[in-house]
ZABARO-55083 format. One record per residue (C-alpha): residue in three letters; x, y, z; residue number from 1. Coordinates in nm, 2 decimals, always signed. Each point is the difference from the previous one (the first is absolute). Layout:
BEGIN
{rose:ala, X:X, Y:Y, Z:Z, balum:NUM};
...
END
This chain:
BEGIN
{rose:unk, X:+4.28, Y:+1.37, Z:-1.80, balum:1};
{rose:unk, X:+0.32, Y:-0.09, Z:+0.17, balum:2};
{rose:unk, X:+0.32, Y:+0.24, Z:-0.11, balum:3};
{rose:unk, X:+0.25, Y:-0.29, Z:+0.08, balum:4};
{rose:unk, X:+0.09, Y:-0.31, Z:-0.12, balum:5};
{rose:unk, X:-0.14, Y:+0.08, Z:-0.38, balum:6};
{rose:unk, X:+0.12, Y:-0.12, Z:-0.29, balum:7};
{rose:unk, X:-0.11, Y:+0.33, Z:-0.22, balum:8};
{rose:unk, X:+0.09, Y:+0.04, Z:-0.37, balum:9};
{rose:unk, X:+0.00, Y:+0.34, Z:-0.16, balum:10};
{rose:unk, X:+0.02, Y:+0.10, Z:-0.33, balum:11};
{rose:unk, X:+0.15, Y:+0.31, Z:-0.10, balum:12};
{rose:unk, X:+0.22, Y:-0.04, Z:+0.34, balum:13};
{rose:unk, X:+0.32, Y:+0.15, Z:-0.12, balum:14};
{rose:unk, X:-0.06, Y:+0.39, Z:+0.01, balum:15};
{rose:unk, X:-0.27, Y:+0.23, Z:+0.16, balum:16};
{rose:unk, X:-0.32, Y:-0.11, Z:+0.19, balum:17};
{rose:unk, X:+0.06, Y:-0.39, Z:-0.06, balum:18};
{rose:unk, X:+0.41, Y:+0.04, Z:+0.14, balum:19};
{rose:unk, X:-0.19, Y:+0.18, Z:+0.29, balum:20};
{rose:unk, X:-0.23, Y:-0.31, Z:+0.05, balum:21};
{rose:unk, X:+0.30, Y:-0.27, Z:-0.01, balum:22};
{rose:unk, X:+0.21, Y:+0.26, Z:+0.23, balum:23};
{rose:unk, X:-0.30, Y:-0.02, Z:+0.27, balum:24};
{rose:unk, X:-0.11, Y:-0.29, Z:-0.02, balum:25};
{rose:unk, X:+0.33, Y:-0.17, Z:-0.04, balum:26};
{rose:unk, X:+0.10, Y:+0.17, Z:+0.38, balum:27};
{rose:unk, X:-0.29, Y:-0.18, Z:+0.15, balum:28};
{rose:unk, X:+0.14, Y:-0.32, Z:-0.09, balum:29};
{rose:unk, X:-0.19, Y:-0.07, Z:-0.31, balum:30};
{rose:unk, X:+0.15, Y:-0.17, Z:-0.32, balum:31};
{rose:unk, X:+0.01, Y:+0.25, Z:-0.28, balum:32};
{rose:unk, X:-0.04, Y:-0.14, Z:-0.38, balum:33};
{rose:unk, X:+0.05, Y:+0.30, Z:-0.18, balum:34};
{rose:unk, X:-0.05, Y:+0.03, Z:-0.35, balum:35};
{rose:unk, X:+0.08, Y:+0.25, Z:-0.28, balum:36};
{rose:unk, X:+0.10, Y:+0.01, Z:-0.35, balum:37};
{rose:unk, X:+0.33, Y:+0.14, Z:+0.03, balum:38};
{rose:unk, X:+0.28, Y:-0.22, Z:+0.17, balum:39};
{rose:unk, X:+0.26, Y:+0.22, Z:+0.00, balum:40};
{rose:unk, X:-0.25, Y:+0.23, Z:+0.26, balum:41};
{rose:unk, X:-0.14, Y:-0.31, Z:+0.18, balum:42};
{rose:unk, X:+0.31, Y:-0.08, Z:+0.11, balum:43};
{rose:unk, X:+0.08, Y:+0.34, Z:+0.15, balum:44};
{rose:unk, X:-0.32, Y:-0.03, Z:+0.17, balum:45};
{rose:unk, X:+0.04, Y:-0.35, Z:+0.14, balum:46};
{rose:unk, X:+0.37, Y:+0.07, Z:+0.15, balum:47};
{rose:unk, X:-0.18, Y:+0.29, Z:+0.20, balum:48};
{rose:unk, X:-0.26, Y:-0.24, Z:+0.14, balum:49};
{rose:unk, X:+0.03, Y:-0.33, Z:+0.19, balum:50};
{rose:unk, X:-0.14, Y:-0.34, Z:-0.06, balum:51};
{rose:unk, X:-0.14, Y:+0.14, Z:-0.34, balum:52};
{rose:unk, X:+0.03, Y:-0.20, Z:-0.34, balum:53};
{rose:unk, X:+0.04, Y:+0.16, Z:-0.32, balum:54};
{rose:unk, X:-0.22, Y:-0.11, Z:-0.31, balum:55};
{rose:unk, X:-0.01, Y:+0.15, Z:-0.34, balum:56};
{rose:unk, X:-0.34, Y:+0.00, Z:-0.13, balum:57};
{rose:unk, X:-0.19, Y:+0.23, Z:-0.21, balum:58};
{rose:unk, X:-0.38, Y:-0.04, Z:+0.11, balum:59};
{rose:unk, X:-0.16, Y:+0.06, Z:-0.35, balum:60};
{rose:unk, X:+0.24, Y:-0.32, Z:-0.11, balum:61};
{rose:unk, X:-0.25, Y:-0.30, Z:+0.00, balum:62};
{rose:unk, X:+0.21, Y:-0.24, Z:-0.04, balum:63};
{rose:unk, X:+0.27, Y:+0.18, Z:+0.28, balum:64};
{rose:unk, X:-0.36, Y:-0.01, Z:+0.21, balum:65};
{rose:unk, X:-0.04, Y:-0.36, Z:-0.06, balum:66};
{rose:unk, X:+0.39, Y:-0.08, Z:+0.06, balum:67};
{rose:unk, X:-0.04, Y:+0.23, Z:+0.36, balum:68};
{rose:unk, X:-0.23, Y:-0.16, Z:+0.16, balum:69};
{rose:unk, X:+0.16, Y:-0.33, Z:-0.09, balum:70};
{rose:unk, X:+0.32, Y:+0.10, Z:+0.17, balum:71};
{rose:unk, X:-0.23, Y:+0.09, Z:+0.29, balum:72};
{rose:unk, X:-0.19, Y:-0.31, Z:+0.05, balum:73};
{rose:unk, X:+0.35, Y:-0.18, Z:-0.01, balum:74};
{rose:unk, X:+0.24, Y:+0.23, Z:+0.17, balum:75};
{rose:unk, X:-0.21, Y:+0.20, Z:+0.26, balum:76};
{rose:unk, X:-0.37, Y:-0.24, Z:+0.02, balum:77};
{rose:unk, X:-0.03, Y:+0.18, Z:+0.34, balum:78};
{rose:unk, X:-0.05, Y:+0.36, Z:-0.20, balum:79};
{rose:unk, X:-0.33, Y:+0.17, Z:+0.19, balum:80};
{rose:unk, X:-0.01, Y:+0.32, Z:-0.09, balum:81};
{rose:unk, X:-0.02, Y:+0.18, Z:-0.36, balum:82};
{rose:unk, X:+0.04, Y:+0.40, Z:-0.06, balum:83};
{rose:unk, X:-0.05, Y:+0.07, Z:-0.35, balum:84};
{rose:unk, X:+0.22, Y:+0.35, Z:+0.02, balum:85};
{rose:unk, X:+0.14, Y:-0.01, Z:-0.36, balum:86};
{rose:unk, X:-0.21, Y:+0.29, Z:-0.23, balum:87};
{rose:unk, X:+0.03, Y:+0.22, Z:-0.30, balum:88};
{rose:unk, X:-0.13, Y:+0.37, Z:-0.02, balum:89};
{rose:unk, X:-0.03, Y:+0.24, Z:-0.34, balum:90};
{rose:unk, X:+0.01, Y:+0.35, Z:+0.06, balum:91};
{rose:unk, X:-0.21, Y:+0.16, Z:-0.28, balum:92};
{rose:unk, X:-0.30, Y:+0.20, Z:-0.15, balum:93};
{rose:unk, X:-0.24, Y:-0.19, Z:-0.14, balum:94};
{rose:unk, X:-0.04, Y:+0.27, Z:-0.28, balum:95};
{rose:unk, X:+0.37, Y:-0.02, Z:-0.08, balum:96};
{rose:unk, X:+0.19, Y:-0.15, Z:-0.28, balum:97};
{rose:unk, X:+0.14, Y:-0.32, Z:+0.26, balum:98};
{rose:unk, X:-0.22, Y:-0.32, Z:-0.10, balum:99};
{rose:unk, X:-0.23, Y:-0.02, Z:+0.25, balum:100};
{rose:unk, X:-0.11, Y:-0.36, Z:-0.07, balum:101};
{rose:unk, X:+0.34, Y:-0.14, Z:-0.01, balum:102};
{rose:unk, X:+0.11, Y:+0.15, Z:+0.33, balum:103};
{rose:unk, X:-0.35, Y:-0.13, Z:+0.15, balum:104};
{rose:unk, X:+0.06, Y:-0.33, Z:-0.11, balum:105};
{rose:unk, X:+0.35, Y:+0.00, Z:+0.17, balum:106};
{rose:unk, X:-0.13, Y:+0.13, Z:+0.36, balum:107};
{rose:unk, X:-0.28, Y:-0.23, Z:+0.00, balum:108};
{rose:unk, X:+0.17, Y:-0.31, Z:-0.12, balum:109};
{rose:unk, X:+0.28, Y:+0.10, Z:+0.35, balum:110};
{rose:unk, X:-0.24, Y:+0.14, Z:+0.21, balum:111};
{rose:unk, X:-0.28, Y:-0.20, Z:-0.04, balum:112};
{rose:unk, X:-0.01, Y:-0.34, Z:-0.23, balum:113};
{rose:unk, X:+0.37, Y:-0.10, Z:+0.17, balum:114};
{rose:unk, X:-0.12, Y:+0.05, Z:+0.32, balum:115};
{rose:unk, X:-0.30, Y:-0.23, Z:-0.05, balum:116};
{rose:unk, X:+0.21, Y:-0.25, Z:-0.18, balum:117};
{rose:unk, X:+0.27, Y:-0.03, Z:+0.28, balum:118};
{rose:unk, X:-0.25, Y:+0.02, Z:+0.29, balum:119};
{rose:unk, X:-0.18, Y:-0.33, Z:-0.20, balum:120};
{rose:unk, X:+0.22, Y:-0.20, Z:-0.07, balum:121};
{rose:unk, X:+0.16, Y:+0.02, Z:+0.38, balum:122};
{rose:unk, X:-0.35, Y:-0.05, Z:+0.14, balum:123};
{rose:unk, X:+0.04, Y:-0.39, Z:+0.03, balum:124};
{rose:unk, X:+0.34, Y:+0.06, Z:+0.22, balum:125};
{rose:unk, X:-0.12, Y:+0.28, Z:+0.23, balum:126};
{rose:unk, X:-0.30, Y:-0.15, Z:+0.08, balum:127};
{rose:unk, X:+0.23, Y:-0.33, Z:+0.14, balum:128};
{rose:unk, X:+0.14, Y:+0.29, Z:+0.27, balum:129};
{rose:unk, X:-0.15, Y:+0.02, Z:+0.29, balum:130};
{rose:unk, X:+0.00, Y:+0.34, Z:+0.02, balum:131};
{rose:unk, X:+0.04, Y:+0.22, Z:-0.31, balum:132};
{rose:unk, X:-0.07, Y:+0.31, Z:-0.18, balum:133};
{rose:unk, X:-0.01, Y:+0.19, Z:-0.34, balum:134};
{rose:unk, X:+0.09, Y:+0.34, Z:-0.05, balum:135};
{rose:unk, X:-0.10, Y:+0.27, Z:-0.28, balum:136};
{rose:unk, X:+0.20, Y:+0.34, Z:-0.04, balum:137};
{rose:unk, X:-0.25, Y:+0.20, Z:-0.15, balum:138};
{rose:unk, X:-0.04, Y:+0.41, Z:+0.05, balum:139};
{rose:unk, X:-0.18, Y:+0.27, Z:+0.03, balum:140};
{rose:unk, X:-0.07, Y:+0.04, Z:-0.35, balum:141};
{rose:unk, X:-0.20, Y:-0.32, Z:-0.01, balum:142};
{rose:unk, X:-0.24, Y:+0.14, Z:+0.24, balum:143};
{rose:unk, X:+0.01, Y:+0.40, Z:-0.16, balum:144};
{rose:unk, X:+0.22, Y:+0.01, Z:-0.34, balum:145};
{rose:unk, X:+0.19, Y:+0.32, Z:-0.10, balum:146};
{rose:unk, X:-0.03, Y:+0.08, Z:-0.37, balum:147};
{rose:unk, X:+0.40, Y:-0.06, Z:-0.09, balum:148};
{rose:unk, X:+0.02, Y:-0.34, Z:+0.13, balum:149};
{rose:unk, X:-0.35, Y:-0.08, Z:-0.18, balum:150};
{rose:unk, X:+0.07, Y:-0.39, Z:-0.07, balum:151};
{rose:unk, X:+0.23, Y:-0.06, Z:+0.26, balum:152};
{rose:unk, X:-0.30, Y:+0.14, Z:+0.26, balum:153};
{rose:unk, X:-0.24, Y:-0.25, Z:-0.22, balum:154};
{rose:unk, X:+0.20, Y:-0.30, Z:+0.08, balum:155};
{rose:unk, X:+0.06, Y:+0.09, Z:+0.34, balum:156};
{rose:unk, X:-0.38, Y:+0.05, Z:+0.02, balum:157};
{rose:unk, X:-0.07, Y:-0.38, Z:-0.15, balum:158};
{rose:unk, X:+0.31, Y:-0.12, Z:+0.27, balum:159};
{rose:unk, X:-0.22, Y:+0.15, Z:+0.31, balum:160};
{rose:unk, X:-0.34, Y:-0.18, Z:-0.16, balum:161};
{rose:unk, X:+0.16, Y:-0.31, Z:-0.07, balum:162};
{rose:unk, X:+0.16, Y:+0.00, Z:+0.36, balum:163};
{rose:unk, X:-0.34, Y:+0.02, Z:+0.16, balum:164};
{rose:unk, X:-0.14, Y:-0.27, Z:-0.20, balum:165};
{rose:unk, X:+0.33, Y:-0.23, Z:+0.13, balum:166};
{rose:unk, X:-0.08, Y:+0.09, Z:+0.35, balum:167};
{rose:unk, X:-0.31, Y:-0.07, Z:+0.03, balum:168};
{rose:unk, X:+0.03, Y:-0.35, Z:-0.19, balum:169};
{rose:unk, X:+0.31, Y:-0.09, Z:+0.18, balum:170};
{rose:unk, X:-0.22, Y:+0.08, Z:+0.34, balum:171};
{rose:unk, X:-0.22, Y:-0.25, Z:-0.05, balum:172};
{rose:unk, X:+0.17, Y:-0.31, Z:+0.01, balum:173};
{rose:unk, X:+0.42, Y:+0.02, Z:+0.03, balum:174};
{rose:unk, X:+0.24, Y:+0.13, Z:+0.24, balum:175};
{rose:unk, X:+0.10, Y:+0.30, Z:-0.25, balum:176};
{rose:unk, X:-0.01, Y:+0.39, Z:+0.12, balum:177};
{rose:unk, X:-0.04, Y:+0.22, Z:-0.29, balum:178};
{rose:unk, X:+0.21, Y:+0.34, Z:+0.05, balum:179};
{rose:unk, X:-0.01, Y:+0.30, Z:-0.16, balum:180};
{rose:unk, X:+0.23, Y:+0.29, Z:+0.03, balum:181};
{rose:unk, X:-0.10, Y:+0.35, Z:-0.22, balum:182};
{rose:unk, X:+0.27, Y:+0.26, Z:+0.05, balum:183};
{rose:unk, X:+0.02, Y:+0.36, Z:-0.12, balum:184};
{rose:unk, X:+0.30, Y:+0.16, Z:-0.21, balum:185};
{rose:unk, X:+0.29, Y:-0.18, Z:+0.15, balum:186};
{rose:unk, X:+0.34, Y:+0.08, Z:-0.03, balum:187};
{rose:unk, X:+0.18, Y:-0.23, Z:-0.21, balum:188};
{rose:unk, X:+0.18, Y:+0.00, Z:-0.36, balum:189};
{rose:unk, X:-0.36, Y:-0.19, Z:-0.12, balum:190};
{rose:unk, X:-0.13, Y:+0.40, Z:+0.08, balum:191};
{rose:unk, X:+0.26, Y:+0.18, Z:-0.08, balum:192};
{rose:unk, X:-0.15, Y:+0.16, Z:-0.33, balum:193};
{rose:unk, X:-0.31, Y:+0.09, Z:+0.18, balum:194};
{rose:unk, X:+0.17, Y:+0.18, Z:+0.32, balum:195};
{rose:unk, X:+0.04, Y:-0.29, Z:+0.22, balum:196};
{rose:unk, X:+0.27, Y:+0.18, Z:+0.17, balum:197};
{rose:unk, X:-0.17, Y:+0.30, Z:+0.08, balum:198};
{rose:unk, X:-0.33, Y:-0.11, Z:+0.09, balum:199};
{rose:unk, X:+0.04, Y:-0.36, Z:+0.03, balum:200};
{rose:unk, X:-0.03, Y:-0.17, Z:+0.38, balum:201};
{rose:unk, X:+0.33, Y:-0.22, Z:+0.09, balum:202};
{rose:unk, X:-0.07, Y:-0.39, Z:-0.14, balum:203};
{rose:unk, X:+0.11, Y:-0.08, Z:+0.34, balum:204};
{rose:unk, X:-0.31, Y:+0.12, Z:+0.12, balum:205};
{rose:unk, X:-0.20, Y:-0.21, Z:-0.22, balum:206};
{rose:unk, X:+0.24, Y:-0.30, Z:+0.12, balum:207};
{rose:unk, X:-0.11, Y:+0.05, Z:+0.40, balum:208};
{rose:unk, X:-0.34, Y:+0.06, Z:-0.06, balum:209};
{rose:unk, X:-0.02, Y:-0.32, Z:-0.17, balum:210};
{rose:unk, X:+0.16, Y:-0.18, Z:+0.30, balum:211};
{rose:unk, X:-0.26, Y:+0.17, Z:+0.20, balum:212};
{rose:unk, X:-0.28, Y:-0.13, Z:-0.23, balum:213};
{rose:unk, X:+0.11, Y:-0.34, Z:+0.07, balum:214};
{rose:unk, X:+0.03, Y:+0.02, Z:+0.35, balum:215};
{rose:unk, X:-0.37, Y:+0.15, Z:+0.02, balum:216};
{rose:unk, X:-0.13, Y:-0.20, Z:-0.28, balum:217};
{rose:unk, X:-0.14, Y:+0.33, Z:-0.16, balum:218};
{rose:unk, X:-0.04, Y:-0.14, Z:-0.40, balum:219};
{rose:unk, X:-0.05, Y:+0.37, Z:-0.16, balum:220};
{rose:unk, X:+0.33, Y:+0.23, Z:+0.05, balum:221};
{rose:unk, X:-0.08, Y:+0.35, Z:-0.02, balum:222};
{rose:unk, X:+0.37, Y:+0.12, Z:+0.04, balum:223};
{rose:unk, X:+0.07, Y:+0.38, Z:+0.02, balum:224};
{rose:unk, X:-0.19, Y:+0.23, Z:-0.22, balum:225};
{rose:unk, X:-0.20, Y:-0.29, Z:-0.15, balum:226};
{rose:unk, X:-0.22, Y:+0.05, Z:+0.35, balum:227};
{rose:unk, X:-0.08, Y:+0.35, Z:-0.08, balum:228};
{rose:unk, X:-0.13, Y:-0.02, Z:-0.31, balum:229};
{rose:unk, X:-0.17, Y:-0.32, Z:+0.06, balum:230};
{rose:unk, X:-0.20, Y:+0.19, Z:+0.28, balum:231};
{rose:unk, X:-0.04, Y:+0.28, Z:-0.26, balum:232};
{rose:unk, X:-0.15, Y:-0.26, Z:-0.28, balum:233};
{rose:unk, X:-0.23, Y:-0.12, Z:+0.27, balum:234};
{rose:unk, X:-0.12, Y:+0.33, Z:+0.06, balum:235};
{rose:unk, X:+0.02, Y:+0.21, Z:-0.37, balum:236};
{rose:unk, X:+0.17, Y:-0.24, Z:-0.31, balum:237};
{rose:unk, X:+0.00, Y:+0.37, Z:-0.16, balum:238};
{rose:unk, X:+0.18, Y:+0.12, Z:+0.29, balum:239};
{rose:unk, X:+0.24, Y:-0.28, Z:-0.03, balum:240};
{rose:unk, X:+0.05, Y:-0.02, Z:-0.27, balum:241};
{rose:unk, X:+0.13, Y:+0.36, Z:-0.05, balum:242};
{rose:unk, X:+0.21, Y:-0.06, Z:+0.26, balum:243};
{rose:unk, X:+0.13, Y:-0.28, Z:-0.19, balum:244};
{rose:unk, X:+0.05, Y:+0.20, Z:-0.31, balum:245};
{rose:unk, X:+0.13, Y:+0.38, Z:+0.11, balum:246};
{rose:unk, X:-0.10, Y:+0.29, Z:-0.20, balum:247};
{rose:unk, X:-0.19, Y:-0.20, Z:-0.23, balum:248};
{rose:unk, X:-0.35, Y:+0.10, Z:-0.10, balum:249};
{rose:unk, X:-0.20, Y:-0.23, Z:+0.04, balum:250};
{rose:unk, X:-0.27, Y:+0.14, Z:-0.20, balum:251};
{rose:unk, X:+0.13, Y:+0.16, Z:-0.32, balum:252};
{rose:unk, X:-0.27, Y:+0.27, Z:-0.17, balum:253};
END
């Protein structure tokens, strides 16, 4: 997948891993679309970047969805590449008093239903590109879940199933590469509840080895720990999954 000359919208652009996105791929001389619900912050982000337009857009908004990609077939009909960045994580206990089913509904619906949504209804323009691509962010808690971020690591497991299906139906007859990228912690505000800036790898890093991705056409990101313990799960889930959830036991008496 070429790293130059993209038109690439991103939602959730403004702040953490998605302003590291625009910020790289914006130096290669891409066209950034950026988009975000706050427009005070997106338009921080954008005067930091170049040749990067702001849009206001809340993904779970259908009718904002709708209104999107009509702006995009008008104002940018040469758009080839989507990265679905924008997400929503609940840091919780599924035994505790927070309702669980409510915060489910909420990570799913931006992690998951949005995602398909957006990616659909764009379908008709990417596939007019010659070359173009679609890009999930999901983690490493859709492949091994840790107990306090239960539904957000459900979701996150539906995003990584439903990005398998799209790649292997986009294979077979269009011009569409299907990318996923699954970090670890990272360090961002997003993680900052959960020790993002103690354990969390820089979003930077998730940034670059995305570009990298592209370049080598490598569709599954395993980005900094997520390598590890996708080794591990290969080997022992138990094993992983205790590495994924520290000083748990995994089998109470």
């Amino acid at each position: 997948m070429k790293t130059t000359g993209n038109t690439i919208l991103i939602t959730g652009g403004s702040a953490g891993i998605g302003f590291e996105f625009a910020k790289a791929f914006s130096a290669k001389g891409n066209h950034v679309i950026i988009t975000g619900r706050n427009e005070e912050r997106l338009r921080n982000a954008a005067a930091q970047l170049g040749n990067v337009t702001p849009i206001v857009y809340d993904v779970i908004d259908r009718d904002a969805t709708d209104q999107l990609v009509a702006r995009l077939e008008t104002e940018f009909p040469e758009l080839n590449v989507v990265i679905n960045n924008a997400g929503k994580a609940s840091y919780y206990l599924l035994d505790g008093e927070e309702d669980a089913a409510a915060l489910a509904g909420e990570e799913i619906l931006t992690n998951y239903l949005a995602i398909i949504r957006l990616n659909q209804k764009l379908l008709p323009l990417l596939k007019k590109a010659d070359e173009a691509a679609i890009v999930t962010v999901s983690s490493i808690a859709g492949l091994v879940p840790n107990h306090r971020l239960p539904t957000y690591a459900a979701s996150k497991a539906a995003l990584h199933s439903y990005t398998q299906s799209l790649r292997i139906t986009l294979g077979k007859s269009t011009n569409i590469k299907v990318f996923e990228i699954l970090p670890p912690l990272v360090d961002t505000e997003f993680s900052a509840e959960i020790g993002g800036a103690t354990n969390g790898i820089p979003p930077k890093q998730v940034a670059d080895d995305l570009v990298t991705a592209f370049e080598s056409n490598t569709y599954e990101v395993l980005t900094g720990r997520t390598a590890d313990v996708f080794s591990l799960f290969l080997s022992s889930p138990t094993a992983a999954l205790q590495a994924m959830n520290p000083g748990v036991d995994l089998q109470p008496a």
